[in-house]
C-alpha positions as CSV (number, residue, x, y, z in Angstrom):
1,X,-143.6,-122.8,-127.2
2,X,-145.1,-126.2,-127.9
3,X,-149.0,-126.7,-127.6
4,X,-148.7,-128.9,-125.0
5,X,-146.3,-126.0,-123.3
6,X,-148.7,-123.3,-123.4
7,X,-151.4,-125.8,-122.4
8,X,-149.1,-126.8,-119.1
9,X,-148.9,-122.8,-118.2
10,X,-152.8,-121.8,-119.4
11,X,-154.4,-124.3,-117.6
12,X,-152.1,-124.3,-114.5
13,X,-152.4,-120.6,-114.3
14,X,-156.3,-120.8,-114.4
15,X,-156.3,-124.1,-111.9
16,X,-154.1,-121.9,-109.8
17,X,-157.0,-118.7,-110.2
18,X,-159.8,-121.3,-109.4
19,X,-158.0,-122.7,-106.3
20,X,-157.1,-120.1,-104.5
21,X,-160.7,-117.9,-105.3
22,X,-162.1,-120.6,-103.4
23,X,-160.0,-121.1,-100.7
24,X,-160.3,-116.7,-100.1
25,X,-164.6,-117.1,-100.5
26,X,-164.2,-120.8,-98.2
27,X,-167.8,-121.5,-96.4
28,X,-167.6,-121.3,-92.6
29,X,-171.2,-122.0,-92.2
30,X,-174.2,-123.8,-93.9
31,X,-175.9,-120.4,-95.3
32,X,-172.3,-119.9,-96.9
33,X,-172.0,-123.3,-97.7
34,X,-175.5,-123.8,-99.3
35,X,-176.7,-120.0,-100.9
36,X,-173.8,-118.3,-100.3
37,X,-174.9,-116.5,-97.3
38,X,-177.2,-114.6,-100.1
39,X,-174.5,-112.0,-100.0
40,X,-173.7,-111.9,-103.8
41,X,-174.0,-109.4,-105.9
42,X,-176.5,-109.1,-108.8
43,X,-173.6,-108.8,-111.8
44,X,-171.4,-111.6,-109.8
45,X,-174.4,-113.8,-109.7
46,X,-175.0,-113.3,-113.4
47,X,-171.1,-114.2,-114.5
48,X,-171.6,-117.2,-111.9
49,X,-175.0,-118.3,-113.6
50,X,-173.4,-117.8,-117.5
51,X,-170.4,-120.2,-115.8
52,X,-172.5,-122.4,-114.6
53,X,-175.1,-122.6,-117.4
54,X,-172.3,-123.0,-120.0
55,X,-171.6,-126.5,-119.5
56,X,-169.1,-128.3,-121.4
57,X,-172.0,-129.2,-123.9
58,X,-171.8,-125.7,-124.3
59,X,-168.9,-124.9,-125.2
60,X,-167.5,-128.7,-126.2
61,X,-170.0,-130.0,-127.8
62,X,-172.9,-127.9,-128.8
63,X,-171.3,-126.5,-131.8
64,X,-169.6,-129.9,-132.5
65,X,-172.8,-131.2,-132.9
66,X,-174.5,-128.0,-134.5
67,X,-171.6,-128.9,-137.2
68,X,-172.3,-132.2,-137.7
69,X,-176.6,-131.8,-137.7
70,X,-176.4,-128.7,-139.4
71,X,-179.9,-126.8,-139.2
72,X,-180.7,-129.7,-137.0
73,X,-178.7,-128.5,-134.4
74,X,-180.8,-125.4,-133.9
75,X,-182.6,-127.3,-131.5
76,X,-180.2,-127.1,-128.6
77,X,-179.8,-123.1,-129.4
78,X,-184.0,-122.7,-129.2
79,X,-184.3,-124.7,-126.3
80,X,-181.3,-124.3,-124.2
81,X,-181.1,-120.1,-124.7
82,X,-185.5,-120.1,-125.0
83,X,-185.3,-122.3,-121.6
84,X,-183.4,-119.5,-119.6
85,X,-185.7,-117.1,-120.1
86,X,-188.2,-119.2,-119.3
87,X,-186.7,-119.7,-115.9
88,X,-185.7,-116.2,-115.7
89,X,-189.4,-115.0,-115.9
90,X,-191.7,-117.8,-114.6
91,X,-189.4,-119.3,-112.1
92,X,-186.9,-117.7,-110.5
93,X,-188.2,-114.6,-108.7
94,X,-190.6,-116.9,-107.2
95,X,-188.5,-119.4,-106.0
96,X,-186.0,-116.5,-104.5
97,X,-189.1,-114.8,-102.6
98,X,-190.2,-118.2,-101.0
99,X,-186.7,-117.7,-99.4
100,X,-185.3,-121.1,-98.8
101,X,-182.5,-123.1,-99.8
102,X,-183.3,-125.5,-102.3
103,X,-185.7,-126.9,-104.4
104,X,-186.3,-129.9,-102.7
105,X,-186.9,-127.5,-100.1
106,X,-189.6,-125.4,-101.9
107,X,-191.2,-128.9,-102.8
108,X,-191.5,-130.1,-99.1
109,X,-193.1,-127.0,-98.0
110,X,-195.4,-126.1,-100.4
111,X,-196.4,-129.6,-101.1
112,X,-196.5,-130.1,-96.7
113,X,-195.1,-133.7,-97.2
114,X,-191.7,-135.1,-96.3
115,X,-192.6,-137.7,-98.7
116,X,-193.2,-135.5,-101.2
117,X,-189.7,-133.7,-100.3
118,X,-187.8,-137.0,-100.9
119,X,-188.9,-137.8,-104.2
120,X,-187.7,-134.4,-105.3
121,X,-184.4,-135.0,-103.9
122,X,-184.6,-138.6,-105.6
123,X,-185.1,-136.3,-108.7
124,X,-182.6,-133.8,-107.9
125,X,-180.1,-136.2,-107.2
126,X,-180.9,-138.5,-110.5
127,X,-181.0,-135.0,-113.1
128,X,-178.0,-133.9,-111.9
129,X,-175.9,-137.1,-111.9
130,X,-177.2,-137.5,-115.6
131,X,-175.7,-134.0,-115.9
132,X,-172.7,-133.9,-114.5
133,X,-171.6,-137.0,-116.6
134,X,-171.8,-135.0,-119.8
135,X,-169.5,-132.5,-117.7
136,X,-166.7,-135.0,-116.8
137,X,-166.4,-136.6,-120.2
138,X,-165.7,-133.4,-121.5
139,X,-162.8,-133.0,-118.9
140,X,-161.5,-136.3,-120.2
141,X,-161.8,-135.0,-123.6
142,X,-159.6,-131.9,-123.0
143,X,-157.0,-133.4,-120.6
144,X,-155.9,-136.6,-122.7
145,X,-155.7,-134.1,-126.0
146,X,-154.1,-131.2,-124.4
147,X,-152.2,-132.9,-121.5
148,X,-151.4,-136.1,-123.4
149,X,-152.5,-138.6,-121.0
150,X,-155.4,-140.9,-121.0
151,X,-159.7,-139.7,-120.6
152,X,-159.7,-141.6,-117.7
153,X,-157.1,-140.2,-116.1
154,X,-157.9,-136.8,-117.0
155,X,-161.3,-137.7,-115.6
156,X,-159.2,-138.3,-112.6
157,X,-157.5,-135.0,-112.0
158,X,-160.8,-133.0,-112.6
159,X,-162.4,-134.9,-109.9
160,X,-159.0,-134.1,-107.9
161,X,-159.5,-129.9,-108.9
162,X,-163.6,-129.7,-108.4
163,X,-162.9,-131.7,-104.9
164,X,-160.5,-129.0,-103.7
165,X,-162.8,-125.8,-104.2
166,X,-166.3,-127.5,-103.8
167,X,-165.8,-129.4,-100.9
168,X,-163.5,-126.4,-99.4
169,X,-165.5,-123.2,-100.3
170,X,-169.2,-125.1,-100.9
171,X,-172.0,-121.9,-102.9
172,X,-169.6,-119.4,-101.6
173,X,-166.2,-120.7,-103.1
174,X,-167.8,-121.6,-106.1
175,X,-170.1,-118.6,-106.4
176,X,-166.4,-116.7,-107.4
177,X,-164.7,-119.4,-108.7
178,X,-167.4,-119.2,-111.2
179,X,-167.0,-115.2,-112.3
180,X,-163.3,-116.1,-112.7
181,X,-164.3,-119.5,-115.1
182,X,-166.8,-117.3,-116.9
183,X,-164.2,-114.5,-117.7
184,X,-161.7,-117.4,-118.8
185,X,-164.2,-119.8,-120.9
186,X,-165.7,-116.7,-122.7
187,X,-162.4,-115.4,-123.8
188,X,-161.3,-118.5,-124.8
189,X,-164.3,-119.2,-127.1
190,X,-164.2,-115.8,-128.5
191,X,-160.9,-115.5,-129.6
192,X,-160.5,-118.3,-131.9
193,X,-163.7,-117.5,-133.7
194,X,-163.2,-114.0,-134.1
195,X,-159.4,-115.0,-135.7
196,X,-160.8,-117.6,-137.9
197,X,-164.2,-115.5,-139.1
198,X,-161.3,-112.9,-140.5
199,X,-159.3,-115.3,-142.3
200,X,-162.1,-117.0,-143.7
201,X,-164.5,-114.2,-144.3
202,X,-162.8,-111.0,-143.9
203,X,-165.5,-110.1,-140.5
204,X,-164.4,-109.2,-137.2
205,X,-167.9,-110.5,-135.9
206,X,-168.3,-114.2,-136.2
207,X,-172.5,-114.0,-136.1
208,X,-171.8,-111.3,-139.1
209,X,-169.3,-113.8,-140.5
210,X,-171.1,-116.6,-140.3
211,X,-173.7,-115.2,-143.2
212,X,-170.9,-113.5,-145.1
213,X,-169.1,-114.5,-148.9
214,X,-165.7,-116.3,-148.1
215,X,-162.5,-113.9,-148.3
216,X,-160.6,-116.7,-150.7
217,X,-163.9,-116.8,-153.2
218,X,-165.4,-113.8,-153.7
219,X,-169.7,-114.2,-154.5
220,X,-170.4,-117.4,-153.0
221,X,-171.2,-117.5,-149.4
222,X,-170.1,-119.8,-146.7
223,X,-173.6,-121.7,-145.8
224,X,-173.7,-122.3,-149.6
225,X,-170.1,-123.6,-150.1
226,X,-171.2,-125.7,-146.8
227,X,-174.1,-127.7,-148.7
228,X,-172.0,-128.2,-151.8
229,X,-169.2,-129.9,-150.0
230,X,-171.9,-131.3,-148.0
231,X,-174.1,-132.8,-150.7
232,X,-171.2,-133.8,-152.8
233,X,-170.2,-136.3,-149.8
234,X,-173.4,-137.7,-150.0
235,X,-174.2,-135.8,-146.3
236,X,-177.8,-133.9,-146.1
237,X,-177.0,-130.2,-147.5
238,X,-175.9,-128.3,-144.1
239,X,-178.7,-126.3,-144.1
240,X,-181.8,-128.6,-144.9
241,X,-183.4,-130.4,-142.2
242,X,-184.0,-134.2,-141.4
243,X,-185.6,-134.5,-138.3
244,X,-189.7,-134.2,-138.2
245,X,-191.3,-131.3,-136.9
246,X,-192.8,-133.1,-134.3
247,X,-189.7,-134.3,-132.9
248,X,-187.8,-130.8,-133.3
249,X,-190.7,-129.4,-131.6
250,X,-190.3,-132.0,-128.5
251,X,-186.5,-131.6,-128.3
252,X,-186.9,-128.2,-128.0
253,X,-189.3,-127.9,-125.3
254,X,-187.8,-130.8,-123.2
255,X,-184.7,-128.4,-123.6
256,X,-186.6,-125.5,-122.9
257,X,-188.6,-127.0,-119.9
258,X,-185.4,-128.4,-118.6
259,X,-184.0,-125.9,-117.9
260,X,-186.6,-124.2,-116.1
261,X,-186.6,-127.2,-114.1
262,X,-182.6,-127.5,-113.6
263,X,-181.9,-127.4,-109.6
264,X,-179.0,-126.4,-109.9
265,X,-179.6,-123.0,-111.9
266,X,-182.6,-122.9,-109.8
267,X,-180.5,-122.2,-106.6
268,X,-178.3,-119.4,-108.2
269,X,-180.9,-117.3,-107.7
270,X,-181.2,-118.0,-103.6
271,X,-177.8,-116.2,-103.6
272,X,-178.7,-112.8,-104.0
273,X,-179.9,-110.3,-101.2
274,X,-183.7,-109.7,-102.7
275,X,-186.0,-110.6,-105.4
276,X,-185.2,-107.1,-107.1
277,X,-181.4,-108.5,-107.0
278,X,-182.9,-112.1,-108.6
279,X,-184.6,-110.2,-111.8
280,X,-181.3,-108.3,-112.2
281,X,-179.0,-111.1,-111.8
282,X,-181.3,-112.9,-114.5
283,X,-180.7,-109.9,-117.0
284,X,-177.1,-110.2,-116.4
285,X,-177.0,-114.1,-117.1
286,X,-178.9,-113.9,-120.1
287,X,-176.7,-111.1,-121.6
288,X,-173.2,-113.1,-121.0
289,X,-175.0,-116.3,-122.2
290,X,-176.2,-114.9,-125.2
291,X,-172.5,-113.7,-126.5
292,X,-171.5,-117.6,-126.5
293,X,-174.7,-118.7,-128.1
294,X,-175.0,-116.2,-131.0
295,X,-170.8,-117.1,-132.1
296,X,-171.6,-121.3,-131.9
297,X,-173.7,-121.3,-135.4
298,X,-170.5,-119.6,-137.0
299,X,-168.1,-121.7,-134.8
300,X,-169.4,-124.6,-136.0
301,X,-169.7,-123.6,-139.7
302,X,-166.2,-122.6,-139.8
303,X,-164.9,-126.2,-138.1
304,X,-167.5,-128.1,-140.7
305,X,-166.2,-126.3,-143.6
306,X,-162.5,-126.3,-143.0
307,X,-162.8,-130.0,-142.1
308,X,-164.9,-130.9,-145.0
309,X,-161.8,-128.7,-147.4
310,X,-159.0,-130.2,-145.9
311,X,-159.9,-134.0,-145.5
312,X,-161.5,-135.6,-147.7
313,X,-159.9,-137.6,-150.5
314,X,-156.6,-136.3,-149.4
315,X,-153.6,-138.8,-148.8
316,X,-153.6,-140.2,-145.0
317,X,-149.5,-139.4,-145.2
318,X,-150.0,-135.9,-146.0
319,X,-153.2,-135.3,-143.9
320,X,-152.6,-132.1,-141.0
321,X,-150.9,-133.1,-137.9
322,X,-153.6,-132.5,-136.0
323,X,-155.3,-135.6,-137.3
324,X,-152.5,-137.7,-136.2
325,X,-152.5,-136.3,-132.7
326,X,-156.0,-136.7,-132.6
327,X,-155.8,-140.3,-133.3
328,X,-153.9,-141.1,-130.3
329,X,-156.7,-140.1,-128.4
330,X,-159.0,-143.0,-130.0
331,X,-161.4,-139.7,-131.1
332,X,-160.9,-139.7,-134.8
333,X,-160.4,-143.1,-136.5
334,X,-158.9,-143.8,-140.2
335,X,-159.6,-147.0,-141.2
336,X,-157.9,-147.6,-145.1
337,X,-160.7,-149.8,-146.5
338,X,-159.5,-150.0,-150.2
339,X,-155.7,-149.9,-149.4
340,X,-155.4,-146.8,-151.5
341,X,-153.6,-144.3,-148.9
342,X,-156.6,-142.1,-149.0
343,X,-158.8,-140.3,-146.9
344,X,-162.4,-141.6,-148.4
345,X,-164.7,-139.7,-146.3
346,X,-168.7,-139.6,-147.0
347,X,-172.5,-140.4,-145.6
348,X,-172.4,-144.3,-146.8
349,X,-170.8,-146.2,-143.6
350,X,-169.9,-149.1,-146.0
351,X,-167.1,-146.9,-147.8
352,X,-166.7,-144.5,-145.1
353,X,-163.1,-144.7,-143.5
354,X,-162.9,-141.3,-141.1
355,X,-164.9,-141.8,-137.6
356,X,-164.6,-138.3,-135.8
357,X,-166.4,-137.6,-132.5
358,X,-168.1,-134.3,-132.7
359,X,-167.0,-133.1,-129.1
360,X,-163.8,-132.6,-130.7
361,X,-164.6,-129.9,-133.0
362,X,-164.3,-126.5,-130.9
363,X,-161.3,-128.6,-129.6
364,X,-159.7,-129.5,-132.7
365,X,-161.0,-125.7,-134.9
366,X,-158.0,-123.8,-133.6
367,X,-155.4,-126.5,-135.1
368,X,-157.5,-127.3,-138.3
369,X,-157.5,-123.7,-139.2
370,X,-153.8,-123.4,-138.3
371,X,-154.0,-120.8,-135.6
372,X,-150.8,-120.0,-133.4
373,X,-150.8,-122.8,-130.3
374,X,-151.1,-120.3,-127.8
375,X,-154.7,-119.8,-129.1
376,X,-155.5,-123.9,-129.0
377,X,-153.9,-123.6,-125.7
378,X,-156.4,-121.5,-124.7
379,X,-159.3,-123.0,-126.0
380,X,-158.4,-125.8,-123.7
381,X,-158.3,-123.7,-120.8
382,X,-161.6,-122.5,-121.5
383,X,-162.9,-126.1,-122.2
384,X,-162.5,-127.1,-119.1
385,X,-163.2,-123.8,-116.8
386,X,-167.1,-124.9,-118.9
387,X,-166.9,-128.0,-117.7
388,X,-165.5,-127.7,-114.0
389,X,-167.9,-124.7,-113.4
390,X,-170.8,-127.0,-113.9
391,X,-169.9,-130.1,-112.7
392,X,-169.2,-127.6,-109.0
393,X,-172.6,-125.9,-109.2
394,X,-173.9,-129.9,-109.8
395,X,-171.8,-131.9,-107.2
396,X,-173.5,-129.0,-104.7
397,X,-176.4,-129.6,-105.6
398,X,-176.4,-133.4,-104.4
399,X,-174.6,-132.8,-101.6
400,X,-177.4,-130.4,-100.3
401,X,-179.9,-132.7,-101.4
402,X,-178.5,-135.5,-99.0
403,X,-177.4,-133.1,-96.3
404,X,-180.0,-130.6,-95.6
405,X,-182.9,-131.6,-97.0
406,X,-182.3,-135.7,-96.4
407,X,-180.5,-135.7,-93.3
408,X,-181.4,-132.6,-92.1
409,X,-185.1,-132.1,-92.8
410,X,-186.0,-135.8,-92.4
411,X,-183.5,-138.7,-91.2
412,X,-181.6,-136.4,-88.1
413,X,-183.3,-133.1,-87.5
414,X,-181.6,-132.8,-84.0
415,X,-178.2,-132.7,-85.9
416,X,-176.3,-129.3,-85.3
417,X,-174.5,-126.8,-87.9
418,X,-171.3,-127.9,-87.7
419,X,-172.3,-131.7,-88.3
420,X,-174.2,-130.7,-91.2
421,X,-171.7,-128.4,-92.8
422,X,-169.3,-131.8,-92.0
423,X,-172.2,-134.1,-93.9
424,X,-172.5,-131.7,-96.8
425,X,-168.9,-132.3,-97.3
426,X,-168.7,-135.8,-97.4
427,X,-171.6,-135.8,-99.6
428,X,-170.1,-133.6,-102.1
429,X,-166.6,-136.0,-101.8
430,X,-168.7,-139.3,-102.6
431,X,-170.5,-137.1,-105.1
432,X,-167.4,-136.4,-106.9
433,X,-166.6,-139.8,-106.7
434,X,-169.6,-141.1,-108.2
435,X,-169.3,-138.4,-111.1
436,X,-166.0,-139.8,-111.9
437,X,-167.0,-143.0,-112.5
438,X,-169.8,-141.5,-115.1
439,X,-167.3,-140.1,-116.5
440,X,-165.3,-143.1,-117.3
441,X,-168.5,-145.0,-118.2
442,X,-170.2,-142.0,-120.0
443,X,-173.8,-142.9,-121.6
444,X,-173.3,-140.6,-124.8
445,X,-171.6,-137.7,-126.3
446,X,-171.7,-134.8,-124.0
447,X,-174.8,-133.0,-125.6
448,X,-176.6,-136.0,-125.8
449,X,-176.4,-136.9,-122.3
450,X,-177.1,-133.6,-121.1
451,X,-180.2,-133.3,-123.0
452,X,-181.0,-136.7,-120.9
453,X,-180.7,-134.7,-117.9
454,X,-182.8,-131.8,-119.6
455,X,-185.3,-134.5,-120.2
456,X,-185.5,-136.0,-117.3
457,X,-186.3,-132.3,-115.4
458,X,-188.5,-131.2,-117.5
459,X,-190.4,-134.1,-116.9
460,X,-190.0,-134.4,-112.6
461,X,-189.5,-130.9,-111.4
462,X,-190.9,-128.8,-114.0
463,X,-194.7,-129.2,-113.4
464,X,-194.4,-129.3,-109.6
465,X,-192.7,-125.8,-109.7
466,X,-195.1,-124.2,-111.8
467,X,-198.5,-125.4,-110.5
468,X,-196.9,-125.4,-106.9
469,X,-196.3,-121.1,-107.6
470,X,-199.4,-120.9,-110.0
471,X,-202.0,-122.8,-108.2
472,X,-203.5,-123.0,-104.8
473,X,-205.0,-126.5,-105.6
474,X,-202.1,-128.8,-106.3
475,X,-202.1,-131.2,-103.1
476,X,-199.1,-133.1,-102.2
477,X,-200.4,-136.3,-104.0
478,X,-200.9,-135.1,-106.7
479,X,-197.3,-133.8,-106.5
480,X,-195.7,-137.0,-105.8
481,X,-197.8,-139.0,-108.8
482,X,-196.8,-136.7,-111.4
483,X,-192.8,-136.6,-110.4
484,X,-192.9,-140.6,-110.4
485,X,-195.1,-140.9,-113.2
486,X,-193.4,-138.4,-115.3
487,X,-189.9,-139.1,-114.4
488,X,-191.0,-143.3,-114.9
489,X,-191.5,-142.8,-118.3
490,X,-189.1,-140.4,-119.4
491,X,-186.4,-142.6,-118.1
492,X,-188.2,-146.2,-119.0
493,X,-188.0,-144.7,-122.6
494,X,-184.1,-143.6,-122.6
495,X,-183.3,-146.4,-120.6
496,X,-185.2,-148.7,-123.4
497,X,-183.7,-147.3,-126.4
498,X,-180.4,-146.1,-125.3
499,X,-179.2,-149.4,-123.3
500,X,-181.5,-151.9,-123.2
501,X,-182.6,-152.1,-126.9
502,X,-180.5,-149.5,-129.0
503,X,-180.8,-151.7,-132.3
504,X,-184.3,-150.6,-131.9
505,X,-183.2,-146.9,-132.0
506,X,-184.6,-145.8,-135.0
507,X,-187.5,-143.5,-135.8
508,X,-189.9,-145.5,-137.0
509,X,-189.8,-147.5,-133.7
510,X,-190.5,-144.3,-131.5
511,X,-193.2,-143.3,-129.9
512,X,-194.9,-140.7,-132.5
513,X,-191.7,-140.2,-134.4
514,X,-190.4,-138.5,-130.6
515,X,-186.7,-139.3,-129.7
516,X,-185.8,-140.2,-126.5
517,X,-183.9,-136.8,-126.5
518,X,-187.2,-135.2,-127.2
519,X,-189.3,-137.6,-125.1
520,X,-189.7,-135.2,-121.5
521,X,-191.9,-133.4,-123.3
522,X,-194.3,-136.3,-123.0
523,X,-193.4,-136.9,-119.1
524,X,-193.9,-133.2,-118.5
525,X,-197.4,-133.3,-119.8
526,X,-198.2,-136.7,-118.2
527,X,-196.6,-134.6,-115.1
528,X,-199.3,-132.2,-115.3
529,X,-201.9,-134.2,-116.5
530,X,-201.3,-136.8,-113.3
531,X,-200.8,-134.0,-111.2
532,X,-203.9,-131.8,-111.8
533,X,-206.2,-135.2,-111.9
534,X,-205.0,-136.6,-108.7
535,X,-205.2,-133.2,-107.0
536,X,-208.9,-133.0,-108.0
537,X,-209.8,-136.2,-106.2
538,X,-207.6,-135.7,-103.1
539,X,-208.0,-133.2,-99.9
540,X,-207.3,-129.6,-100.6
541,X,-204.0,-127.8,-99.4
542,X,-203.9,-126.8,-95.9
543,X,-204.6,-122.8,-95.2
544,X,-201.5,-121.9,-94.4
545,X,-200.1,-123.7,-97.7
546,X,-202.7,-121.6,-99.7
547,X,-201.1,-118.2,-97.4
548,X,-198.0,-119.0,-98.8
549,X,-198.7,-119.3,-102.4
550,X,-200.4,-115.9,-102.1
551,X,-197.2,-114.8,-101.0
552,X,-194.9,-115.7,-103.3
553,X,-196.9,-114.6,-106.0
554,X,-197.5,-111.1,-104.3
555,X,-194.8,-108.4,-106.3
């Protein structure tokens, strides 16, 4: 069968799966709707965390951009595997003890201000629109290869598919949809690296693979055949470094920080029975996230160096079909500058005539390495299980924010279950919605905007979490200063080099040498710095505020 065949029957299969999972686990009341009725199980909740973790930046983009950056790269492994176990020990038992149903939630009660509760829903709402951006470009991506039909309409039909099961089976539905994604997504990354490390290395084991000679040349090793086809294109060798330590050191910890601070990995762990069942659902997680972040290093060496063999200086006539079905696409451009027929491919823009967008390269490794079409079917399966798992665990989390703890907890407490289950619905539909359009209008390549959204957590919710579990003397002032102030300049500095004034994007005009990818580190420690100073100067938590901080922190 043709690619596009297999892709028809993978994908509908898997759509199918997803679909009716949720429609079997559908909510019938807000507990279900919101945390699952905090009936799932400890291994469940771990697949359903991995699903939801693994965004597609994940498994899209993060080794695409791993191959492109090279050591560089190494950032978004530190911070984004470093950050979950962060979370895993500082955060989440915590947070599942205090025993309510989001964070906004935790904020509002252990900062005793509805004020203070808004502003985190402001925040909660804001990260995870940033995020789920990064998530519906990377549907786009898959459908208009795979399906053939344009990013905007593929765009389309994943809003039409996370509609169905979040709206229908709300925590609950997706809790399950999840495990199945999981299951699907880590299969379909695994498989294609584990053919390709045997062809091109002789190993089984991509991570082993990746640090092994090459099958076809016997003594040289791959990272070293990397930097000489690297260098000789006038590219930084693949495993130097160009970035400053400084930044790499900012990236990282906005990455790391982040994700302590994401909402909506936050609330996985409201979903299980106890905090015993939070700790071992954390274990879980880690484990099944760890098995896709150890194989992208050698997933992205592999793409780099078979793209790097096959393209450049070859005739554009002869070049793989892949490149040509790539091109329709728009996401790899050949532009025949000298008129010679040939691929001229290198660092210097001025003679450079191949543009290729680095979310295509788990996309596109399957076909460049010639593997049967049943396995680049599958990688598109699992491309978008990464990204639809997300972009679920996401649109719920904005739809709580507006119905529970906006409408609910502040603008119409009188309202009953059922109309609150109904407005968590038609939240979660104009979410959707909204998401779409982000998605046809995306601000970046996926990674890139999701390390936005990492950013801007680390520098709103992070600090206010920590200090609200940590210390009895944050007040609620000096809660709502440090989200504003810290989220005000985390997004007055993207906003500033990203949109406003992107010719200025370059690292001597930063702040320190810090990138706006890197620069909620800053917000999180003007976060903490506004929040500690302000709480110094203001009236001290109530005693029953104090009672429950004790609590929370008791084993």
């Amino acid at each position: 069968m043709s690619i596009q065949s297999w892709t028809y029957l993978l994908v509908g299969l898997s759509f199918t799966l997803y679909i009716g999972v949720a429609y079997w686990a559908r909510a019938s009341s807000t507990g279900e709707f919101y945390i699952a009725g905090r009936g799932v199980s400890p291994l469940a909740n771990g697949l359903a965390t991995a699903a939801d973790w693994m965004s597609a930046a994940s498994f899209i983009s993060m080794a695409g951009i791993i191959a492109f950056m090279g050591r560089d790269g190494s950032i978004y492994l530190m911070g984004w595997t470093g950050g979950y176990v962060l979370l895993a020990l500082l955060l989440a038992p915590y947070l599942r003890k205090f025993g309510q149903f989001t964070v906004p939630d935790f904020v509002g009660a252990r900062y005793y201000s509805n004020v203070a509760r808004l502003v985190a829903v402001l925040c909660a709402i804001f990260v995870s629109f940033t995020y789920v951006a990064g998530q519906m470009r990377g549907v786009g991506i898959v459908f208009s290869r795979f399906l053939e039909v344009d990013i905007n309409t593929g765009v389309v039909i994943g809003m039409a598919i996370v509609l169905v099961y979040a709206v229908l089976g709300g925590m609950k539905g997706i809790t399950y949809t999840q495990v199945a994604q999981y299951c699907v997504l880590i299969f379909a990354y695994m498989v294609p690296a584990i053919f390709i490390s045997m062809m091109m290395t002789g190993n089984p084991v991509p991570q082993l693979g990746f640090g092994s000679q090459l099958a076809a040349e016997p003594g040289i090793y791959l990272l070293d055949k990397l930097d000489g086809l690297s260098t000789a294109l006038g590219f930084n060798a693949y495993t130097a470094g160009s970035k400053s330590t400084l930044d790499v050191l900012f990236i990282t910890a906005a990455l790391m920080v982040g994700t302590a601070g994401l909402p909506h990995v936050i609330v996985r762990f409201f979903t299980v029975p106890n905090v015993a069942d939070a700790r071992r659902s954390a274990g879980y997680a880690l484990f099944f996230i760890v098995l896709l972040y150890t194989t992208a290093p050698a997933v992205a060496a592999f793409a780099r160096a078979n793209l790097l063999t096959t393209l450049p200086d070859s005739r554009y006539a002869d070049a793989p079909a892949w490149v040509k079905t790539w091109e329709e696409t728009s996401l790899i451009r050949f532009e025949d500058k000298n008129s010679d027929g040939r691929i001229q491919y290198t660092a210097d823009t001025a003679t450079n005539e191949l543009t290729i967008d680095r979310d295509i390269m788990v996309l596109a490794n399957p076909e460049i390495a010639s593997l049967p079409n049943w396995v680049v079917a599958l990688v598109a399966a699992g491309g978008l299980a990464a990204a639809l798992s997300t972009a679920a665990g996401l649109l719920l989390v904005i739809s709580t924010a507006v119905s529970h703890d906006l409408l609910k907890r502040v603008v119409m407490p009188a309202i009953s279950e059922r109309e609150e289950l109904l407005y968590a619905r038609l939240a979660a539909t104009g979410a959707v919605i909204l998401a779409g359009y982000f998605g046809i209008n995306p601000p970046g390549f996926v990674a890139q905007v999701v390390a936005f959204a990492f950013g801007l957590a680390a520098a709103s919710f992070f600090p206010v979490l920590v200090l609200g579990i940590f210390s009895r003397s944050a007040t609620r002032e000096g809660a709502i200063a440090g989200m504003i102030s810290g989220l005000g300049l985390t997004t007055g500095y993207i906003v500033y080099f990203k949109f406003m004034n992107p010719a200025a994007n370059l690292a001597e005009h930063w702040w320190f040498g810090i990138s706006p990818e890197g620069i909620g580190t800053l917000g999180m420690l003007l976060n903490f710095a506004v929040m500690l100073l302000v709480s110094r100067f203001t009236p001290p938590p109530p005693s029953e505020v104090v009672a429950l901080v004790e609590h929370i922190r008791l084993p």
